[in-house]
C-alpha positions as CSV (number, residue, x, y, z in Angstrom):
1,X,-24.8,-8.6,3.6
2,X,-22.1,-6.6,5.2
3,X,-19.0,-4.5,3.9
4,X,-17.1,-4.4,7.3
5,X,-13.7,-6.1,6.9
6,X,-13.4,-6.8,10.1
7,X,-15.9,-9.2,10.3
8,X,-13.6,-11.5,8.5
9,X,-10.5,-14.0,9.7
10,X,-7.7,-11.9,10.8
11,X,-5.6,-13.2,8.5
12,X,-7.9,-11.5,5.5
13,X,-8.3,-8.7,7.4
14,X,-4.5,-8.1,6.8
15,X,-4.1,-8.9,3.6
16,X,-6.8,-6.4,2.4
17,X,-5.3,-3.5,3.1
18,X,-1.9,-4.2,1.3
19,X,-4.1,-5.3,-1.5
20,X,-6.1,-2.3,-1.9
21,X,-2.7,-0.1,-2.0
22,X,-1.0,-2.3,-4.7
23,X,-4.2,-2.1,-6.8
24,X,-4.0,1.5,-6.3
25,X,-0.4,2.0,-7.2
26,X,-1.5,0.0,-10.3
27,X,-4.3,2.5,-11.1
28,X,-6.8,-0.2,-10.4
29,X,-9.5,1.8,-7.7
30,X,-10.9,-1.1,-5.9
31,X,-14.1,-0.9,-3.5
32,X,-15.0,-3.9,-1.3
33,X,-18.4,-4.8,-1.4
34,X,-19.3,-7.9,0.8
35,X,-17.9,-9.7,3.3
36,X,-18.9,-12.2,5.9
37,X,-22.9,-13.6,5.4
38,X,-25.1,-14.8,7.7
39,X,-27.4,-17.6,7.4
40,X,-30.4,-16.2,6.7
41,X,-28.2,-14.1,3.7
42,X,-27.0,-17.2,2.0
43,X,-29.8,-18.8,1.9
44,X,-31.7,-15.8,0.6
45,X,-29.0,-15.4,-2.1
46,X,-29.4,-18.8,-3.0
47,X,-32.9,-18.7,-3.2
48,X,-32.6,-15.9,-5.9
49,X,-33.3,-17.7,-9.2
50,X,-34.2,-20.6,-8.2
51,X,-37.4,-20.2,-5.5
52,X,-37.7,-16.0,-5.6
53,X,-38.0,-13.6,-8.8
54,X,-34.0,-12.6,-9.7
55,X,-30.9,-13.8,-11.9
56,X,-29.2,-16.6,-10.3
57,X,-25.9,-15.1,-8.4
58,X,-24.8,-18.0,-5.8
59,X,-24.3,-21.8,-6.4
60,X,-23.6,-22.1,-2.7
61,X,-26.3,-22.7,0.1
62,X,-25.2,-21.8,3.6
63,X,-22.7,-22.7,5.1
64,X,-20.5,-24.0,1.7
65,X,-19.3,-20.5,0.8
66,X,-16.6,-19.2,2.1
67,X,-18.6,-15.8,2.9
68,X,-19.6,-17.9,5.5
69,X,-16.6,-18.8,7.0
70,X,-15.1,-15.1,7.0
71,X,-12.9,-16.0,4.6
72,X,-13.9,-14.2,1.2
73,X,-14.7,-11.0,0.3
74,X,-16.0,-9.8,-2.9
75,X,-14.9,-6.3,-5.5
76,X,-16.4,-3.9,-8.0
77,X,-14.9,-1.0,-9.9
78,X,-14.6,2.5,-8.1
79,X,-13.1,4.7,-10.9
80,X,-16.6,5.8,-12.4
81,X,-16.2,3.8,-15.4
82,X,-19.2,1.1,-14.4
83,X,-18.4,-1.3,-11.3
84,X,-18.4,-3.9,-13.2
85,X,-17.3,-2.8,-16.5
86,X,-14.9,-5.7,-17.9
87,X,-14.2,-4.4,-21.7
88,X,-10.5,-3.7,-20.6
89,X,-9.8,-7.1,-18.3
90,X,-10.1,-4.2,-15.3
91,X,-11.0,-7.6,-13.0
92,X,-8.2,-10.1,-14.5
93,X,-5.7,-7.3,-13.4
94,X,-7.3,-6.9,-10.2
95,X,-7.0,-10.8,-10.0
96,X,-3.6,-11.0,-10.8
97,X,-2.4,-8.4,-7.5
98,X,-5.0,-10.7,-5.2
99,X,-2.9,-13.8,-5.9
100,X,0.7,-12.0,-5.0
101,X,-1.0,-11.8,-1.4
102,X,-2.1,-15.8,-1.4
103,X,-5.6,-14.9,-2.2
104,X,-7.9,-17.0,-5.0
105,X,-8.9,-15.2,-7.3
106,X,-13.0,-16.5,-8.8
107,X,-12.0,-15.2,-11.9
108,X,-10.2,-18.4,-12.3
109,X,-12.6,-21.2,-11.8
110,X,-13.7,-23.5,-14.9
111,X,-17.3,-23.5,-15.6
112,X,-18.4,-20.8,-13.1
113,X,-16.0,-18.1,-12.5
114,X,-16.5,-15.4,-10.2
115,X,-14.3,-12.2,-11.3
116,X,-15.3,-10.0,-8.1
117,X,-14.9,-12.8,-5.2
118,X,-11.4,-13.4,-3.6
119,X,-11.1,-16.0,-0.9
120,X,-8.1,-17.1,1.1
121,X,-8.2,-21.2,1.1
122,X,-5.5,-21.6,4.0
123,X,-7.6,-23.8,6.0
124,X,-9.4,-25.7,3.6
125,X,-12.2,-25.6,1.0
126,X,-16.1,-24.9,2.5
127,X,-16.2,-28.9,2.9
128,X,-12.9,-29.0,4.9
129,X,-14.2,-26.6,7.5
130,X,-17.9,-28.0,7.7
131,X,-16.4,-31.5,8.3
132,X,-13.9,-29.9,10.9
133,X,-15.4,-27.3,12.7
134,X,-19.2,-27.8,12.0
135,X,-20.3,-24.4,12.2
136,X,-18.8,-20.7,11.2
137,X,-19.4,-20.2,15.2
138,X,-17.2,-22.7,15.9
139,X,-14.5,-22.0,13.5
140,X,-14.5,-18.1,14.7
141,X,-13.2,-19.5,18.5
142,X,-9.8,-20.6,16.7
143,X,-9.2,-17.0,15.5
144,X,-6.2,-15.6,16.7
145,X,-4.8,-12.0,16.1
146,X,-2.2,-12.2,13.5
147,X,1.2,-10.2,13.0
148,X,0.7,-7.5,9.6
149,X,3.2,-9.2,7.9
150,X,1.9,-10.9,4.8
151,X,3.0,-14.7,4.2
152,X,3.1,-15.5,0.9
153,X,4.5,-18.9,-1.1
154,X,7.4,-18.1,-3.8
155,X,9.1,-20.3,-6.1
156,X,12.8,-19.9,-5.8
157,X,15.6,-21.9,-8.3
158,X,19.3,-22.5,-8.2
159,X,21.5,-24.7,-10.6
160,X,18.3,-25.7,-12.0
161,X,16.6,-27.1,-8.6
162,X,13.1,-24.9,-7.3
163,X,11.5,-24.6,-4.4
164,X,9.0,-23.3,-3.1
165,X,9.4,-20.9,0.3
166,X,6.8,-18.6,2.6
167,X,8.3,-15.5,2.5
168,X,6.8,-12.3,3.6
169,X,5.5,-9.4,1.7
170,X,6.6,-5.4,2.8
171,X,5.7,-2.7,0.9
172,X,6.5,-5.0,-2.8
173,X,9.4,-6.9,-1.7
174,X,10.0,-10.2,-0.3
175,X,11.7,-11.4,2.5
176,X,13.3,-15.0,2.5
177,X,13.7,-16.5,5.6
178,X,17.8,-16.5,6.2
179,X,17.5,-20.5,7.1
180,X,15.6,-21.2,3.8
181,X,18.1,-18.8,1.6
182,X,21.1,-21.0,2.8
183,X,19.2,-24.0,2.0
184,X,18.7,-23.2,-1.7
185,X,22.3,-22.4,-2.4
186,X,23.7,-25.2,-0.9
187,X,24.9,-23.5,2.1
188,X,25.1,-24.2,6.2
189,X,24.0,-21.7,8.3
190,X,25.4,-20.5,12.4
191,X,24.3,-18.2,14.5
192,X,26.8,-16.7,17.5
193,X,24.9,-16.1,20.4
194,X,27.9,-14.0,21.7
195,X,28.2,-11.8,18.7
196,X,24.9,-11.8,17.4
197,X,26.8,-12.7,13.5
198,X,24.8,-14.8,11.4
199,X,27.1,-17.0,9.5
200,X,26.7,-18.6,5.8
201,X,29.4,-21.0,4.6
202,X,29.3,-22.7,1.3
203,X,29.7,-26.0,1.0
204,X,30.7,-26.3,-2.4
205,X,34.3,-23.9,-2.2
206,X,37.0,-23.9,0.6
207,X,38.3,-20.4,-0.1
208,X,37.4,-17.9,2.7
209,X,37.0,-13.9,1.1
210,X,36.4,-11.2,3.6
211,X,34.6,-8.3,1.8
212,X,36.9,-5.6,3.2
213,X,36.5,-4.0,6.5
214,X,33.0,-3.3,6.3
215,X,30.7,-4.8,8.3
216,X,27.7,-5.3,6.1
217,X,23.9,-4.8,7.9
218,X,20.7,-5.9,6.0
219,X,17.1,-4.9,7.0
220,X,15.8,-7.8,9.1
221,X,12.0,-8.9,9.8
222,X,11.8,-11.0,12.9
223,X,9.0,-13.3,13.1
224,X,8.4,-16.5,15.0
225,X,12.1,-16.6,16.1
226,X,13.3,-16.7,12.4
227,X,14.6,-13.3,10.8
228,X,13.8,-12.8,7.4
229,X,16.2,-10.8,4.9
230,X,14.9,-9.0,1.9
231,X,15.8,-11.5,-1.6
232,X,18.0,-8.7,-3.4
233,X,19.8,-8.2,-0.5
234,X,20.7,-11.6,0.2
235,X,21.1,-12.2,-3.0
236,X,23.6,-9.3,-3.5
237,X,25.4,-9.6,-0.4
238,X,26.2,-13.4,-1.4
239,X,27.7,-12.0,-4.9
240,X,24.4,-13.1,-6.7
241,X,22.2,-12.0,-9.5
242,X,18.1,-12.2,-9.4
243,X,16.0,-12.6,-12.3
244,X,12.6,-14.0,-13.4
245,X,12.4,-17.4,-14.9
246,X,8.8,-18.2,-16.7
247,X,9.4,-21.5,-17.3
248,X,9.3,-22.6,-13.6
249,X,7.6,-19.8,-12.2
250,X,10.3,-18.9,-10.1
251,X,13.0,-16.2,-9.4
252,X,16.8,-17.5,-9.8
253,X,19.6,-17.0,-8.4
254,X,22.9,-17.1,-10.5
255,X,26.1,-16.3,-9.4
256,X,28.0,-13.6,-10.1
257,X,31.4,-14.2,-8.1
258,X,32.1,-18.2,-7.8
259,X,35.2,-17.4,-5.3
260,X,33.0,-16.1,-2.5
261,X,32.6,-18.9,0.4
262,X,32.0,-16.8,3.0
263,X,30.1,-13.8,4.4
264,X,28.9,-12.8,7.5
265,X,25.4,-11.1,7.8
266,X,25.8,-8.5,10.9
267,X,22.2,-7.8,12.8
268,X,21.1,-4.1,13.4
């Protein structure tokens, strides 16, 4: 079974290396241990238990894991305190930073959880891919080379409505696309050509405010035609607050200033 990283989707392969550092800046030391399997290795795994000497370790037979497919990866413990020493929920916590970047965590299947495998279930489940692409082979000729930005799905709420929105992750923040930001507060969105000024109006209020002489620039992340602005900076630009809500799982917006109808977001 191998360890190399980049032997798996593309889209893993970028997420690994965010995840790694966030575990880190958590103090949770994080070692990869296996990757993509062949054939031969998933069936030998499988056979461990069952037809040769061993514990039982696999429930899948090849190709209905998503080792397989390139699309999981599995952990231990590299602090020296046993790689897979569990008396202080080490792997819960390592569980919890692999679902910020859209992975699975094992840890939370019923019946037979896994705490050191992570998968990313984008294209489907084991069965899904089988059915579609037949073979692992087949499924590697779709692989495309993927931006580093990390897509990720975020619940976002506003006078009581949620939704959810891909946003990507940079270095711990998130970036809401500008289109999707106007959406949730009730706002229409125009974009000059001529003067490169992305323009928000509110629908709810008629007053126009013009926040001094300032022009105001936010960091932008361009992808696929669409820029993406960082969620406290929209969020403060607009004259709103941010804040956690554990009841729908979502970060809320509340407004701070209910006079402000208009404000123009300047590009670099």
């Amino acid at each position: 079974m191998s360890r190399d990283t980049t032997l798996l989707h593309p889209e893993v392969q970028a997420i690994i290396p965010k995840f790694l550092d966030e575990c880190k800046k958590q103090g949770l030391i994080v070692k990869v241990t296996d990757t993509v399997r062949t054939k031969q290795e998933q069936n030998d795994l499988y056979a461990q238990g069952r037809t040769k000497p061993g514990n039982i370790v696999t429930w899948a037979e090849y190709p209905y894991s998503n080792h397989n497919w390139g699309m999981a990866f599995d952990i231990c413990r590299n602090d020296g305190k046993g790689a897979y020493n569990d008396s202080d929920g080490w792997f819960k916590k390592v569980g919890q930073v692999g679902k910020i970047f859209g992975l699975e965590w094992g840890g939370d299947w019923k019946g037979t959880p896994d705490k050191p495998h992570f998968e990313l279930t984008k294209y489907g489940d084991t069965n899904t891919l089988a059915k579609k692409y037949g073979t692992p082979e087949n499924f590697k000729k779709t692989w495309k080379e993927v931006e580093s930005y990390m897509f990720v799905e975020r619940n976002y709420s506003y006078n009581g409505k949620v939704k959810s929105f891909k946003v990507i992750n940079e270095n711990g923040e998130n970036y809401i696309k500008l289109r999707d930001a106007a959406e949730l507060l009730n706002m229409k969105i125009a974009y000059d050509n001529n003067t490169k000024i992305t323009t928000l109006d509110d629908t709810l209020i008629t007053v126009s405010v013009e926040v001094g002489n300032k022009k105001s620039t936010v960091k932008a992340i361009n992808s696929g035609g669409f820029n993406f602005v960082k969620v406290r900076d929209i969020a403060d630009f607009l004259g709103f607050e941010t804040g956690y809500n554990e009841t729908s799982n979502s970060v809320f917006f509340k407004l701070k200033n209910t006079i402000i109808e208009k404000l123009k977001i300047f590009k670099k």
